[in-house]
N, C-alpha and C positions, 0 to 999 in steps of 0.2 A: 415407484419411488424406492430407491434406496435402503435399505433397513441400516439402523444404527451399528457401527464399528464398534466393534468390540472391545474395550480399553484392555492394555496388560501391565500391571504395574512392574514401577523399574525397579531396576538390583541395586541393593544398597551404595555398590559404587561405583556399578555401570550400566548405565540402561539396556535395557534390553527389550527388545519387541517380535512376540511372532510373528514367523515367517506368513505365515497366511492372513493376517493382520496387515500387513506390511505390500502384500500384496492385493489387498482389497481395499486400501488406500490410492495407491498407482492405477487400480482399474477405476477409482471415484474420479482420480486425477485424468486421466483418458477420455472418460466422459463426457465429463466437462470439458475438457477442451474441444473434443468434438464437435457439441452443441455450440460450443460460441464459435467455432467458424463456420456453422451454419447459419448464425444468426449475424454474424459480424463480420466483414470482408477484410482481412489484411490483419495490419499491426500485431505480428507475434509478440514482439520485445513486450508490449503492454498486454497482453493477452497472458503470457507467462508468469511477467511481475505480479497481476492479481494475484494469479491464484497463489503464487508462493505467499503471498504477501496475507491470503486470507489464510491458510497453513500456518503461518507465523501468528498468526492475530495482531499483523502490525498495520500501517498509514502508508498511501501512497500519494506523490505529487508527479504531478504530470505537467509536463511543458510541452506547452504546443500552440500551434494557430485557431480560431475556434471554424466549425463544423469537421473536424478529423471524423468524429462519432462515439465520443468519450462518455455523452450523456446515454445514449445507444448502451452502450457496454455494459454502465453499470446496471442500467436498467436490464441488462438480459442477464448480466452474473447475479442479482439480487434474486430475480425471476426461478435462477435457476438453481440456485442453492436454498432456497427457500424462505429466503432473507425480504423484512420487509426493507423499503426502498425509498429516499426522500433528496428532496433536490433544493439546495441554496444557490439561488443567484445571488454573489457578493456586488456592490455599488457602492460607489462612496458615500451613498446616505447610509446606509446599511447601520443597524447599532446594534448593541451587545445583545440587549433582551429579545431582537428577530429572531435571533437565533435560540437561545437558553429558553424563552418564553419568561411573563411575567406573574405577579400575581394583581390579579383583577376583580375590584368588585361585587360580590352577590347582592343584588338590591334589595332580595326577597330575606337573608342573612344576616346580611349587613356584615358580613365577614368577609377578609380576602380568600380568595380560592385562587391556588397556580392552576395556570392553563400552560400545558408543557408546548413546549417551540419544536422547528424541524429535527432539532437535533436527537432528539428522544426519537430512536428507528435504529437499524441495524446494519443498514450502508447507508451509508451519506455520503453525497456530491457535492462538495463545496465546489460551484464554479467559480472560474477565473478569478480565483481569491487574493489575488493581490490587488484588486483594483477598490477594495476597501481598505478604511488604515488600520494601523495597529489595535486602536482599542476596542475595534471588529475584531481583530484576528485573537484578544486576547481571550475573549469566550468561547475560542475551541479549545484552548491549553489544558484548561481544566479537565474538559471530558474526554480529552485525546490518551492522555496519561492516565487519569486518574477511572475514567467510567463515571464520572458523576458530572453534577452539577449542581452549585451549590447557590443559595439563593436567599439571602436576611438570615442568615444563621443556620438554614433548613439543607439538610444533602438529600440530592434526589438521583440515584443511582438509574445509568441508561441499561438500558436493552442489552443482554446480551447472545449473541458475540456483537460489538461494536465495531465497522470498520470506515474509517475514512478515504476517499478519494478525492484529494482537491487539485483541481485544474488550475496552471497558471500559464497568461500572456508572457509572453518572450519581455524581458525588462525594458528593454526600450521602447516597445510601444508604448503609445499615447495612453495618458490615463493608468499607468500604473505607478504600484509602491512595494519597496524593496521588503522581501517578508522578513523579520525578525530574527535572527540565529534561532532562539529560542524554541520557535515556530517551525524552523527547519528542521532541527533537532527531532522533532516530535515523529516526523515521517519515516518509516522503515525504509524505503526506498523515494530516489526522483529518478522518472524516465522521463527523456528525454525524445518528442516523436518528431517525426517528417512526414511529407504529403505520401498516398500512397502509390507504390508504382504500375506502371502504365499497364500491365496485365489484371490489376488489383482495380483499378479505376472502371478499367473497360465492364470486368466484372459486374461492379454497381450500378454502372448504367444498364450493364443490361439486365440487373436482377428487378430493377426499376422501370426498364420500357416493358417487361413478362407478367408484370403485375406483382411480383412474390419480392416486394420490396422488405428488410430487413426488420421493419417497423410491424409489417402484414403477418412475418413468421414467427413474431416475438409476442403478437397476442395469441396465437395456437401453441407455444412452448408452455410444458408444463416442468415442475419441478421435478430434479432429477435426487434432492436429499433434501435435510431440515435444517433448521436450524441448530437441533441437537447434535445433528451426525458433526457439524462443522464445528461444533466447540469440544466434540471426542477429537476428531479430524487434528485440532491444534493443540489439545493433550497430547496426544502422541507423536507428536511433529518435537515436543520439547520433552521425550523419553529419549530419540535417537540419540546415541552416543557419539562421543567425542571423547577421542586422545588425546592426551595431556599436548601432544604434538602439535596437534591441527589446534588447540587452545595456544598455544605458544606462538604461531605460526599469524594466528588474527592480530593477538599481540603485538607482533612485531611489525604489520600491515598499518595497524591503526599509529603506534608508534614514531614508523617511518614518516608518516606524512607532519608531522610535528618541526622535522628538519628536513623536510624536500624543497631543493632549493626553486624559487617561483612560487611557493605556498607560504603567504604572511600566518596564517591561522590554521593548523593542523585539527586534527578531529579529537573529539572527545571522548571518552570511556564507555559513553553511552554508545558511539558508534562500533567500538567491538561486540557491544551486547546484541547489539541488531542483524550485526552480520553474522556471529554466533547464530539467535537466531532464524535468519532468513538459511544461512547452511543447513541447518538443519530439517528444515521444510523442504527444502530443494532435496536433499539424499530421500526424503521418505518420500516425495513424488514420483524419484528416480526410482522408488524399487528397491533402496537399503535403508538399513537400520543403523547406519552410523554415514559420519561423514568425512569426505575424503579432501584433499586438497583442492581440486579442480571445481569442487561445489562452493569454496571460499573465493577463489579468483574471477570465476563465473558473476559472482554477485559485489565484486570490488567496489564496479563503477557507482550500479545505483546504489549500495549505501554509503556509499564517501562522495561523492562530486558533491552534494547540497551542504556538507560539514566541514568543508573548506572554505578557504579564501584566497584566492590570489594575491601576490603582490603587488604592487604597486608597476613594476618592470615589467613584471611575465605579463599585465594588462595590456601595455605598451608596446609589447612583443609581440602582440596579436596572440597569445599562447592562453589555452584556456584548460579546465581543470579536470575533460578527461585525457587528455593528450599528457599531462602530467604526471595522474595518478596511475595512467598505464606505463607509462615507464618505472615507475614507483612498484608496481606489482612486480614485473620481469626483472627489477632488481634484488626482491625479497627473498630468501632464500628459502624453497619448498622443503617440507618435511615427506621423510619418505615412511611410512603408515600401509 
């Protein structure tokens, strides 16, 4: 296992991280990604997004078909970071206290006692969570944001580090509902997947006719760090530094899409914070302590596609909103740092 990183506190007006710090971050980052393509065939794009995403200590939404191996994933990133691990199937019957837990009963008492719900855990799977409605979706807001959950007046503070994963159906499948801006808002990233390709498929099948199925290696994987090291890990992910530049430069990213023409709804403030810090996570994966242009443009797509809106025309166009906002990027003018 791991021994805990070493925190370095930052400079008063620019952070700063040692080098060898810095570099025993990018070796936890290596590791880990190792393991999970031992345990998990394919899908880099989502394989990536976690981890920056657990680095950031932000929420990830994932779009896809179901059996990709999303439930796989989280279950071997929890596995392996040391994180305990808990899984929401969303349904339209589904209702707020499934999730948050309620307070029930003591016979012997005669008082209520809470009984905490799935969501008290340290990665959470919300599956295919649009196919519950909104006032399902609104008992994650709280603990998405805030780390609590609040309950008759009572705040019950979750687990930390806290991370979300929630799976969504392509919108026009049967049986689902549009998830709330609100709601979107809340996720640091949405990846976007596809099936995987035919060297990656054959793979599965044969890791699966050999016996040494994905499922079979994931109960012999032991944990590679803790729960501790991951909440140093996303302390110093928000010490790497940033130039007034590359701060100007997200600025004017998030800005742009406000008046991109095809975009009715441009992104919100909160969406330069995310990408602020998801940059930042990404340079100290990368191996530096500050962050450079290409770690902002890198992470465009999944933090802006879900905090847009189309217009009305560009839907009409067939044109959709990463095909937009990548033009929207190659228009912005880079900072040179």
């Amino acid at each position: 296992m791991t021994d805990p990183i070493p925190t370095t506190p930052p400079a008063v007006q620019a952070p700063t991280l040692d080098p060898t710090t810095v570099a025993r971050c990018q070796e936890l980052f290596t590791r880990l990604q190792t393991e999970l393509r031992r345990l998990f065939v394919g899908q880099d794009e989502l394989v990536l997004g976690l981890l920056t995403a657990v680095a950031a200590g932000g929420h990830v939404l994932v779009e896809s078909l179901p059996g990709l191996g999303k439930t796989l994933l989280v279950k071997a990133l929890g596995r392996l970071l040391g994180l305990k691990n808990t899984r929401i199937q969303f349904t339209p019957d589904l209702m707020p206290s499934d999730i948050t837990g309620s307070h029930v009963l003591d016979p012997s008492t005669r008082q209520f006692t809470f009984h905490q719900g799935p969501v008290f855990t340290q990665f959470l799977l919300a599956d295919e969570v649009n196919r519950a409605p909104a006032k399902t979706h609104s008992a994650l807001l709280e603990a998405m944001q805030e780390r609590q959950v609040t309950l008759d007046g009572t705040r019950y503070p979750l687990p930390e580090p806290f991370l979300v994963m929630a799976t969504q159906n392509p919108i026009d499948s049967e049986g689902t509902y549009q998830l709330p801006e609100a709601a979107l808002d809340r996720f640091l990233f949405k990846l976007v997947l596809d099936y995987p390709t035919q060297d990656e498929e054959e793979r599965i099948l044969t890791l699966h006719q050999s016996g040494s199925s994905p499922e079979r290696l994931l109960d012999q994987a032991a944990p590679v760090t803790t729960a501790a090291t991951v909440q140093q890990l996303q302390r110093l992910a928000s010490q790497v530094a940033v130039d007034p530049a590359i701060t100007a430069y997200i600025a004017r990213l998030v800005r742009a899409t406000r008046s991109a023409p095809g975009l009715y709804l441009g992104a919100s403030p909160r969406a330069g914070v995310a990408l602020l810090c998801a940059a930042r996570a990404t340079a100290l994966l990368r191996g530096r302590a500050f962050v450079v242009p290409d770690d902002v443009a890198d992470l465009a797509l999944p933090a802006l596609r879900h905090r847009v809106i189309l217009a009305p025309e560009a839907e009409v166009e067939g044109r959709n909103a990463d095909a937009i906002l990548t033009e929207l990027v190659k228009g912005v003018e880079v900072p040179r740092v």
